[in-house]
C-alpha positions as a Markdown table, in Angstrom:
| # | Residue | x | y | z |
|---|---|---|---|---|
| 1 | Unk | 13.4 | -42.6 | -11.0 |
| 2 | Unk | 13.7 | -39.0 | -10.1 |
| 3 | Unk | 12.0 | -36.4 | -13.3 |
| 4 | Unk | 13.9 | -33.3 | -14.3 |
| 5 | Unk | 12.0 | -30.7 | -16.5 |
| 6 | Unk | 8.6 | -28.5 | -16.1 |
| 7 | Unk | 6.4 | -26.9 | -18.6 |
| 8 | Unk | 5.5 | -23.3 | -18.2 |
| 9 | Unk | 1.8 | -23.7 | -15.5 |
| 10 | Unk | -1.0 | -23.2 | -17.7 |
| 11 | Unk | -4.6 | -23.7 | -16.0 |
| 12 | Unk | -6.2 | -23.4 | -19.7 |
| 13 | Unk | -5.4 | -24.5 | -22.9 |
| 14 | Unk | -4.1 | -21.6 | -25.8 |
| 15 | Unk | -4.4 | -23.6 | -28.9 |
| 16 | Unk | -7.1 | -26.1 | -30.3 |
| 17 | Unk | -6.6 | -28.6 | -32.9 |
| 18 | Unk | -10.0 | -29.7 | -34.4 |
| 19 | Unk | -10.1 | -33.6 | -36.4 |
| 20 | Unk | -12.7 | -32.3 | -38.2 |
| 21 | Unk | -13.5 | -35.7 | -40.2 |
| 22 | Unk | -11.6 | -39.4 | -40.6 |
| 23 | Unk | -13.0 | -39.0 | -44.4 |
| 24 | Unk | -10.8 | -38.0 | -47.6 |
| 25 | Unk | -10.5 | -38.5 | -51.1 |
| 26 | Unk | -7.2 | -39.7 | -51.0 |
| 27 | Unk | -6.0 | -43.0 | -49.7 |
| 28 | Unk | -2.2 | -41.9 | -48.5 |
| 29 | Unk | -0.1 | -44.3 | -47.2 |
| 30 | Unk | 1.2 | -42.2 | -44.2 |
| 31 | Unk | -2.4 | -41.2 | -43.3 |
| 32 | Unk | -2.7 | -41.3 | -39.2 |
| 33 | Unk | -6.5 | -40.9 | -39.0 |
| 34 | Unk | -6.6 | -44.2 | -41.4 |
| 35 | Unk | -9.1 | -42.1 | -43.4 |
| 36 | Unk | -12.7 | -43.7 | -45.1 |
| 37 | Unk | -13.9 | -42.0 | -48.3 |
| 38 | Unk | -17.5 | -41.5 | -46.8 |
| 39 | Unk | -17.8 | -39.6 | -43.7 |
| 40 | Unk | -18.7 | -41.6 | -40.6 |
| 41 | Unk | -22.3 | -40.7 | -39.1 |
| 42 | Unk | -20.9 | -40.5 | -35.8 |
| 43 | Unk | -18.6 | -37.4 | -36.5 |
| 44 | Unk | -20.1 | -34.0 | -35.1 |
| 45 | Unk | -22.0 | -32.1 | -36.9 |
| 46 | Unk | -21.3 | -27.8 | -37.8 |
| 47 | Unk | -23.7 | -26.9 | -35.3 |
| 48 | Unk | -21.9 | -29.2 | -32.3 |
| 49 | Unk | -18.3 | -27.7 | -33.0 |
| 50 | Unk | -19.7 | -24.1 | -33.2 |
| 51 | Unk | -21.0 | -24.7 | -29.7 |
| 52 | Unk | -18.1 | -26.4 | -28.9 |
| 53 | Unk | -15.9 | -23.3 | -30.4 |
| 54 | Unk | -18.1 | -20.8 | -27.9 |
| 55 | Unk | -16.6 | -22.9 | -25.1 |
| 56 | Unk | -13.4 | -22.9 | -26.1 |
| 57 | Unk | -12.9 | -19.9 | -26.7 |
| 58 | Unk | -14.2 | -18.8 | -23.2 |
| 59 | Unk | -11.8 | -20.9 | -22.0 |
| 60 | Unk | -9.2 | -18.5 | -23.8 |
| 61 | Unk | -8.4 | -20.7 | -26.7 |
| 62 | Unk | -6.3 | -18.0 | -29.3 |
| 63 | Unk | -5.6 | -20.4 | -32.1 |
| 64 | Unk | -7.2 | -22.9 | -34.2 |
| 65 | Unk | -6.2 | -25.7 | -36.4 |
| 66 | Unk | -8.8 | -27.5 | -38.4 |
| 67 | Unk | -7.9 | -30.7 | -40.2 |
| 68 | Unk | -8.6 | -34.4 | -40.7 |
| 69 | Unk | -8.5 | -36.7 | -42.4 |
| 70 | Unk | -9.8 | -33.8 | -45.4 |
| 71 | Unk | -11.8 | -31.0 | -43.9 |
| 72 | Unk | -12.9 | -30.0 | -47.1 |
| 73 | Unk | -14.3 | -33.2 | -48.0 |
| 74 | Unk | -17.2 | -32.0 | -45.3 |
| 75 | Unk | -18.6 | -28.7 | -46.6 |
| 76 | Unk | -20.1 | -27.7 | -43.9 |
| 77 | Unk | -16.5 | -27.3 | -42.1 |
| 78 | Unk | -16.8 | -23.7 | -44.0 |
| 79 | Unk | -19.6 | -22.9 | -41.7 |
| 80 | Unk | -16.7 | -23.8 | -38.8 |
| 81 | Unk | -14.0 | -21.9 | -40.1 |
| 82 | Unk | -16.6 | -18.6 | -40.6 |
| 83 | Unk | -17.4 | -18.9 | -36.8 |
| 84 | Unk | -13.9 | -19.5 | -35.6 |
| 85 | Unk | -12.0 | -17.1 | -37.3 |
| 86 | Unk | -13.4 | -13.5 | -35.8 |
| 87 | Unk | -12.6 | -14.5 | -32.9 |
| 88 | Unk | -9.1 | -16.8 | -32.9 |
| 89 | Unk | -6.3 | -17.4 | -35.6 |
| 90 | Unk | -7.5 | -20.1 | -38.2 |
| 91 | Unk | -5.9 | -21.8 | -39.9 |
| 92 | Unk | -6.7 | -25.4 | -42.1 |
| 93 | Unk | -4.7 | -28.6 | -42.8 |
| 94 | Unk | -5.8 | -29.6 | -46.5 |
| 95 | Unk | -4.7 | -31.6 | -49.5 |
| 96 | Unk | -5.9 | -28.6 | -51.4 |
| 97 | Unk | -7.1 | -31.0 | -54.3 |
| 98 | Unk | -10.9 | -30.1 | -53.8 |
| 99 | Unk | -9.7 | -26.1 | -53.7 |
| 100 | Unk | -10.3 | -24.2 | -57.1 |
| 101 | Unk | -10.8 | -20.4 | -57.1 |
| 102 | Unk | -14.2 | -20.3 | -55.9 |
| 103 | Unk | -13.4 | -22.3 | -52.6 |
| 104 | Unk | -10.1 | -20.0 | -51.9 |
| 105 | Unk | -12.2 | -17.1 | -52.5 |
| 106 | Unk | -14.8 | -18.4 | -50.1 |
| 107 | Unk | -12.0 | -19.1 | -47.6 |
| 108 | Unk | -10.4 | -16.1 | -47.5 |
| 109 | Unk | -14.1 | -14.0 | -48.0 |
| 110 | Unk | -14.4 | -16.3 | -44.3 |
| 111 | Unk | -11.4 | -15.1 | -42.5 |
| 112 | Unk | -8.7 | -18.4 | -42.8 |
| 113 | Unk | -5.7 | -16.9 | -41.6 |
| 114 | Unk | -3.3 | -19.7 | -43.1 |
| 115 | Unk | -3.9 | -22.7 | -44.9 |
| 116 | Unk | -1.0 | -26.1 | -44.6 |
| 117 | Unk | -1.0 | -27.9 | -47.4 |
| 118 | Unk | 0.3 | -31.3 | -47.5 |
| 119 | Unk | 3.1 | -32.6 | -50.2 |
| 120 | Unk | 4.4 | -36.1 | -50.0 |
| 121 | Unk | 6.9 | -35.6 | -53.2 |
| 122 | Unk | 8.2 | -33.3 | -55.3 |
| 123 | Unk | 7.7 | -35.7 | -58.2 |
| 124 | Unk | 4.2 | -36.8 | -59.6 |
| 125 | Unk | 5.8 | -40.5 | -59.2 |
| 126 | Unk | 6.6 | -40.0 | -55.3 |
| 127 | Unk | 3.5 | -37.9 | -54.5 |
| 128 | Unk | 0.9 | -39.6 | -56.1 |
| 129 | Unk | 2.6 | -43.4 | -55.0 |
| 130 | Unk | 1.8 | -42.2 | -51.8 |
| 131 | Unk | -1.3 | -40.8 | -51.7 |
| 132 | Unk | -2.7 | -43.8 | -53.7 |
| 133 | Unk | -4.7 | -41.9 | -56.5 |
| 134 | Unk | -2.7 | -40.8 | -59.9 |
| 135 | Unk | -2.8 | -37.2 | -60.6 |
| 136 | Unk | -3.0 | -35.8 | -56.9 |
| 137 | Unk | 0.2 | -33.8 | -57.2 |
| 138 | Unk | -1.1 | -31.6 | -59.9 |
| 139 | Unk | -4.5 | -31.3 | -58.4 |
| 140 | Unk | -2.6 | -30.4 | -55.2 |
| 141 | Unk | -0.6 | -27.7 | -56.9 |
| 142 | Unk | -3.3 | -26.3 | -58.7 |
| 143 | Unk | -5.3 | -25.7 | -55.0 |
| 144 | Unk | -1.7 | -24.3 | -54.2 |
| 145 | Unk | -2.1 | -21.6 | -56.5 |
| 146 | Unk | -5.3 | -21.0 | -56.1 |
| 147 | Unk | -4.8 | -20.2 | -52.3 |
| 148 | Unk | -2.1 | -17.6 | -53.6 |
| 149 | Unk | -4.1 | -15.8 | -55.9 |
| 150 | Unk | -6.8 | -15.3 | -53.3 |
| 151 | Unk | -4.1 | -13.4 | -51.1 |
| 152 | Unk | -4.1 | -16.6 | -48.5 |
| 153 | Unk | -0.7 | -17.5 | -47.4 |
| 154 | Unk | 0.5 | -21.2 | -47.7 |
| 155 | Unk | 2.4 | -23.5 | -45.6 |
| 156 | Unk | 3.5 | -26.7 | -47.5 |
| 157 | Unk | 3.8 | -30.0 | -45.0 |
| 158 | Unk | 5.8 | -33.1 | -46.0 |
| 159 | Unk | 6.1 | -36.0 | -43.8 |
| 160 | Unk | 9.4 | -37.4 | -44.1 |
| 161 | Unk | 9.5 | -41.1 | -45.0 |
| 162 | Unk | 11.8 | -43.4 | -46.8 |
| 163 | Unk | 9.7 | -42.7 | -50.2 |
| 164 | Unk | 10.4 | -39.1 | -50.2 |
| 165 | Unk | 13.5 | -38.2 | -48.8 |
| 166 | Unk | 15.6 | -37.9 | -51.9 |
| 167 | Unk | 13.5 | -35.2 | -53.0 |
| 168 | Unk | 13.2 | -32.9 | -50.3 |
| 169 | Unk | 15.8 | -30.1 | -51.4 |
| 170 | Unk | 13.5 | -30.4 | -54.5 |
| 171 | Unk | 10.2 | -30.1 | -52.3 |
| 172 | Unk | 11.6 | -26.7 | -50.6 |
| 173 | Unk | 12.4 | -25.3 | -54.7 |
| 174 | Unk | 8.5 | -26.2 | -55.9 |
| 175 | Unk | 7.2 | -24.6 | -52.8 |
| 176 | Unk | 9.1 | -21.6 | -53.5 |
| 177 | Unk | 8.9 | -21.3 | -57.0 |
| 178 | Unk | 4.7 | -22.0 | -56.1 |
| 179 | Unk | 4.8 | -18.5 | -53.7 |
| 180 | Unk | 4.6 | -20.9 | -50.7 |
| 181 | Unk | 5.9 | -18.8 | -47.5 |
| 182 | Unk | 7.5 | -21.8 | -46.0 |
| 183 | Unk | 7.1 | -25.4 | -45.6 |
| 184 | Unk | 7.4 | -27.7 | -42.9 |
| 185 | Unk | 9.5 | -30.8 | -42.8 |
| 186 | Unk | 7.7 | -33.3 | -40.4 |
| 187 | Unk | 8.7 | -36.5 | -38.6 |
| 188 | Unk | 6.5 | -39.2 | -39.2 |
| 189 | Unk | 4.5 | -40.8 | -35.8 |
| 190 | Unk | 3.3 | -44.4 | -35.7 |
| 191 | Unk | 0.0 | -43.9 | -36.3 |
| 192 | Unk | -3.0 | -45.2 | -38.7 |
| 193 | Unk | -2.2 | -46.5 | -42.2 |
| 194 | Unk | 1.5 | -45.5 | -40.9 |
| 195 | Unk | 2.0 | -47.3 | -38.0 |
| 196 | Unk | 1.1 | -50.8 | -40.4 |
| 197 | Unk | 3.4 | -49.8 | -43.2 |
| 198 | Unk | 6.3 | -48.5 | -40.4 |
| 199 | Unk | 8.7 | -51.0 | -41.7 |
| 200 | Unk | 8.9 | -49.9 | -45.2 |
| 201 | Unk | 8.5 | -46.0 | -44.7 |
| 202 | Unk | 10.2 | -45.3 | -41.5 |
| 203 | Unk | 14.1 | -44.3 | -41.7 |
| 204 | Unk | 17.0 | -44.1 | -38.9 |
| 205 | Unk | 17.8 | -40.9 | -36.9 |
| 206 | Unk | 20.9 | -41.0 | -38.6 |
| 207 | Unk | 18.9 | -41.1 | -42.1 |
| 208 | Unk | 16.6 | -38.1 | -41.0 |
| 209 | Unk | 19.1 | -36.0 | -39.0 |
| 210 | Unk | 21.4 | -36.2 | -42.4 |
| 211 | Unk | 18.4 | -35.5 | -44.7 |
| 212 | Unk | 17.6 | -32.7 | -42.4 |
| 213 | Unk | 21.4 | -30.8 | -42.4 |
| 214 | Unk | 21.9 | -31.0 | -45.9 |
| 215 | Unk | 18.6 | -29.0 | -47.0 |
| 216 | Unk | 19.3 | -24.9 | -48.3 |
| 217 | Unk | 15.9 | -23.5 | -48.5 |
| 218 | Unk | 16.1 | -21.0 | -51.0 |
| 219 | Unk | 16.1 | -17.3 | -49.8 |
| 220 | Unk | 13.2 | -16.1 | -48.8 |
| 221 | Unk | 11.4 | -19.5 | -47.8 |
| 222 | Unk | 11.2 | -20.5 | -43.9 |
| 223 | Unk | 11.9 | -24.0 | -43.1 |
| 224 | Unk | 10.8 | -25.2 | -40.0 |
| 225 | Unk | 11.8 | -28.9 | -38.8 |
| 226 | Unk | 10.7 | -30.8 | -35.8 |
| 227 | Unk | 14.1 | -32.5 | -34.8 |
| 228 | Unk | 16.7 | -31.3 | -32.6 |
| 229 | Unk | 16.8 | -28.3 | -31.4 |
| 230 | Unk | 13.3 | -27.9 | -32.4 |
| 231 | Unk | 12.1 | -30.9 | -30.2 |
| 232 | Unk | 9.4 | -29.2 | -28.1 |
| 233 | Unk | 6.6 | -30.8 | -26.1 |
| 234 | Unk | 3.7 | -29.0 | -26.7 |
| 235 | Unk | 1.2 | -31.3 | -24.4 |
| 236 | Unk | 1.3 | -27.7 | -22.0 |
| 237 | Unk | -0.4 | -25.5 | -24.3 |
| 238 | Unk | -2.4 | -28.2 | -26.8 |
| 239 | Unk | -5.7 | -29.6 | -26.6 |
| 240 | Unk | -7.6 | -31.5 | -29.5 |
| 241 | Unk | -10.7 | -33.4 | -30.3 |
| 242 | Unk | -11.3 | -36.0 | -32.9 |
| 243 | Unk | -13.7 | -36.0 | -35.1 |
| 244 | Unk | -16.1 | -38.1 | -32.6 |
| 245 | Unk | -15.9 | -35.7 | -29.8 |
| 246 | Unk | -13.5 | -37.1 | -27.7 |
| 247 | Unk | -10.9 | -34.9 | -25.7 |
| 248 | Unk | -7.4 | -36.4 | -26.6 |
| 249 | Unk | -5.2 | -33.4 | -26.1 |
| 250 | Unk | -2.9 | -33.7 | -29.3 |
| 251 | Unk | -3.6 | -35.3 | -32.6 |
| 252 | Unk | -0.8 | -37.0 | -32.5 |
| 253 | Unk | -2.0 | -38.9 | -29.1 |
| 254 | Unk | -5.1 | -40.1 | -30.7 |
| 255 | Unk | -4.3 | -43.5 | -30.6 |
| 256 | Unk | -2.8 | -43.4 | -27.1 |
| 257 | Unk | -5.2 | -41.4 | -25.3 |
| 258 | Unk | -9.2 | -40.3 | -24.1 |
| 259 | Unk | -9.7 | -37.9 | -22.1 |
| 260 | Unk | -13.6 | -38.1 | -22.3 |
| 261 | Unk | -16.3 | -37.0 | -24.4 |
| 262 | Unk | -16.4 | -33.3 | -25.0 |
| 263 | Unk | -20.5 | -33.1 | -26.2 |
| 264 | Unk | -21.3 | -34.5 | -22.7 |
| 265 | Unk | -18.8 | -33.1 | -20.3 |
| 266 | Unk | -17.5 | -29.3 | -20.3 |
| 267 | Unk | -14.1 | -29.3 | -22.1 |
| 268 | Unk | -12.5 | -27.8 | -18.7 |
| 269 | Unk | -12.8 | -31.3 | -17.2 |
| 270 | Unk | -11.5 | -33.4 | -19.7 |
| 271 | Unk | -9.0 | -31.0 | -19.4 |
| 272 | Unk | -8.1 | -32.0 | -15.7 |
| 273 | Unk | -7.6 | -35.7 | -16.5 |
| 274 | Unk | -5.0 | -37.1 | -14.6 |
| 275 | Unk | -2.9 | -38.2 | -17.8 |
| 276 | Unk | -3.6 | -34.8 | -19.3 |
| 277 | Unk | -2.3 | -33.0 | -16.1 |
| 278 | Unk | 0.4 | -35.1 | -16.3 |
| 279 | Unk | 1.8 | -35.1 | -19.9 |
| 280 | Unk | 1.2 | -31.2 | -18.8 |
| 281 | Unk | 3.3 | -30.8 | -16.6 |
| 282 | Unk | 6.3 | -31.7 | -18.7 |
| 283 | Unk | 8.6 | -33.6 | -15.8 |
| 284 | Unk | 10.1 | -36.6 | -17.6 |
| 285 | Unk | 12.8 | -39.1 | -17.5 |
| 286 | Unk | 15.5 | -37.1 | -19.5 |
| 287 | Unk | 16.0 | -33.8 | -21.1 |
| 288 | Unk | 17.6 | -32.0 | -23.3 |
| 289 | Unk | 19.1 | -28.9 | -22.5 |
| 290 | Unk | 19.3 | -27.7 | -26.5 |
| 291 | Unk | 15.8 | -28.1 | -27.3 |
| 292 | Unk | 14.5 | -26.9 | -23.7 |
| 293 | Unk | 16.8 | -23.8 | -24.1 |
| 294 | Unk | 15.0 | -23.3 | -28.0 |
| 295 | Unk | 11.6 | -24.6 | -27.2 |
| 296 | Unk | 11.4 | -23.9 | -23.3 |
| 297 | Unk | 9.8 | -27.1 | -22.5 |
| 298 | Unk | 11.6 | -30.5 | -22.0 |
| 299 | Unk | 11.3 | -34.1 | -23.2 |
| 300 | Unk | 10.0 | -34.2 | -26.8 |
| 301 | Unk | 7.2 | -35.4 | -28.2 |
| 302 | Unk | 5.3 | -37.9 | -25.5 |
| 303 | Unk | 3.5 | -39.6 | -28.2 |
| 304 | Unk | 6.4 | -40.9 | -30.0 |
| 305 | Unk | 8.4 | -41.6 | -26.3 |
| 306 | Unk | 5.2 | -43.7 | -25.4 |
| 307 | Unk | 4.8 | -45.8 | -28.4 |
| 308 | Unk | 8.5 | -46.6 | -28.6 |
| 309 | Unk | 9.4 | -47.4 | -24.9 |
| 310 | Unk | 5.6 | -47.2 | -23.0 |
| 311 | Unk | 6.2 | -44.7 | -20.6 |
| 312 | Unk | 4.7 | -41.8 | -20.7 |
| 313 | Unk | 7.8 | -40.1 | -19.0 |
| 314 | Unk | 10.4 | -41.1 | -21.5 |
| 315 | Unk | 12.8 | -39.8 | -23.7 |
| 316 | Unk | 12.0 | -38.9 | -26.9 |
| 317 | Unk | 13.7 | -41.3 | -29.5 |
| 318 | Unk | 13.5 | -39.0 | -32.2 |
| 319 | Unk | 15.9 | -36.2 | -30.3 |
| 320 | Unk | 19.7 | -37.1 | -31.0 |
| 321 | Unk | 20.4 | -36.5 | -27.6 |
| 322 | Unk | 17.7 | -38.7 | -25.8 |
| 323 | Unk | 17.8 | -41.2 | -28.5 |
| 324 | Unk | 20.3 | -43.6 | -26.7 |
| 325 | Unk | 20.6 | -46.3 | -29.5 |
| 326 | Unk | 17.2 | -46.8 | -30.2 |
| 327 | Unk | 16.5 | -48.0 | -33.9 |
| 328 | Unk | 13.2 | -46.2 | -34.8 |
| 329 | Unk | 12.5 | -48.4 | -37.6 |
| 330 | Unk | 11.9 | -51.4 | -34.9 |
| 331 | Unk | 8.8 | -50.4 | -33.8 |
| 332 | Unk | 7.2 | -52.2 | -31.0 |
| 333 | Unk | 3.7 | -53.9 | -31.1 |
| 334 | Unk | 0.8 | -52.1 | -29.7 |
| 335 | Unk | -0.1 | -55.2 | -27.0 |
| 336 | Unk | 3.8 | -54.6 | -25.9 |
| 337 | Unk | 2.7 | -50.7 | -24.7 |
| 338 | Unk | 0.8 | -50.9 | -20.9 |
| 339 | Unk | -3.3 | -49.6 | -21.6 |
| 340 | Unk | -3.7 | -46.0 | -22.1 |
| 341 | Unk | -7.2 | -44.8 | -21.2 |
């Protein structure tokens, strides 16, 4: 089969996601790192990412995400984010529930240029039903506000499920109402503690696409959605490491994919990993001209076209115009995919 598409040639990476830790102190039902309340001992230490940091950033990285699992439930990430952020944009994925003033004093005192904050509901019921511990919501809210006062800006993330979307018009008015800048609607990927409860919390294109045109965000609130036209692949510009070390490009490929061990071999290299040049590149099976004229790459997301069809080349099912009648709550087994690396 011939391949149509192309990403923009990039011979080094411009953004750097960072799995800081597979720990929390939340037990969420959508969690893709399938978080443990203890840290593992085999997740890298300050010292090894601010090493690791140095190389990426001669390498040219310009933006860094930090998140988890909870960063904050490691302490020492703060040493992380102080040595990341003179030099790159920083910014932290967080439940905020371990935030009071002090830490979002300490954050911003450090440089974090933005911190995400993740909502699953804009009710105490839906929120804390999927998080798994009563009382998360308002703990959430309160970090929230404590961000605010500290003069950091907040995104607010929800990952659409079949829990929540009732209450996503609802979602956009707390953030607001909360000072919240914008908030990010977010397809859910088959993942972790996810991927096993797929059959309950997963919805139809049709379901999400609907959910998706009816929201208003009030004025003055961005919404930013990852459906069509917004369906970019990003594998050109992205490179990420899990908490372990290991080189796997995007965090949304970290089941799919290892590109090697970054504490062992210069990043560069893992970086020239046949997969990783490939999924680069950005040639695949389909495209479609909406999102590529929006988003300037073509294809989608390959982690979702991989775990629904096992090619690494295929459309993406969650963009209406690659989707082709496939029913993304059947999801198939892992031992039906061909062996990723």
């Amino acid at each position: 089969m011939s391949l149509v598409g192309g990403s923009p040639p990039l011979h080094r990476p411009m953004k750097v996601t960072i799995g800081y830790t597979q720990s929390c102190n939340l037990d969420c039902r959508v969690c893709y790192a399938d978080c443990t309340r203890t840290p593992s001992a085999r997740e890298l230490p300050a010292a090894t990412w601010t090493g690791l940091l140095d190389e990426f950033f001669e390498a040219g990285v310009i933006s860094v995400m930090i998140e988890g699992g909870e960063p904050l439930h490691r302490p020492d990430v703060l040493e992380v984010i102080a040595h990341a952020a003179p030099r790159a944009m920083t910014r932290l994925r967080t439940n905020a529930t371990l935030v009071d003033d002090a830490m979002a004093a300490r954050l911003k005192s450090i440089g974090l240029g933005d911190a995400m904050v993740d909502l699953l509901g804009a009710t105490a019921a839906t929120h804390d039903g999927l998080t798994g511990v009563p009382g998360s919501q308002a703990r959430s809210l309160a970090g929230i506000r404590a961000l605010r006062r500290a003069g950091l800006p907040v995104t607010v993330l929800v990952i659409m499920n079949r829990e929540n979307r009732r209450e996503l018009q609802a979602l956009l008015e707390l953030a607001h109402a909360e000072g919240v800048e914008a908030v990010g609607v977010l397809r859910p990927y088959p993942l972790g503690r996810m991927r096993r409860d797929w059959a309950t919390l997963s919805l139809s294109l049709e379901e999400m696409m609907t959910a998706i045109a009816a929201l208003r965000p009030p004025q003055g609130l961005r919404l930013m959605q990852s459906w069509h036209p917004n369906d970019a692949n990003c594998c050109w510009q992205m490179a990420a490491v899990n908490a372990y070390g290991r080189s796997i490009g995007c965090m949304y490929l970290r089941e799919y994919v290892d590109y090697g061990d970054v504490t062992t071999t210069p990043f560069l290299e893992t970086w020239e990993h046949p997969l990783y040049r490939r999924l680069r590149a950005g040639q695949v099976e389909a495209s479609c001209a909406g999102c590529a004229s929006t988003q300037h790459t073509h294809g989608g997301c390959r982690s979702t076209a991989y775990a629904f069809h096992g090619r690494w080349d295929a459309p993406d099912p969650f963009d209406a115009g690659l989707n082709d009648g496939t029913d993304l709550r059947v999801l198939p087994a892992r031992e039906a995919l061909p062996d990723a690396p």
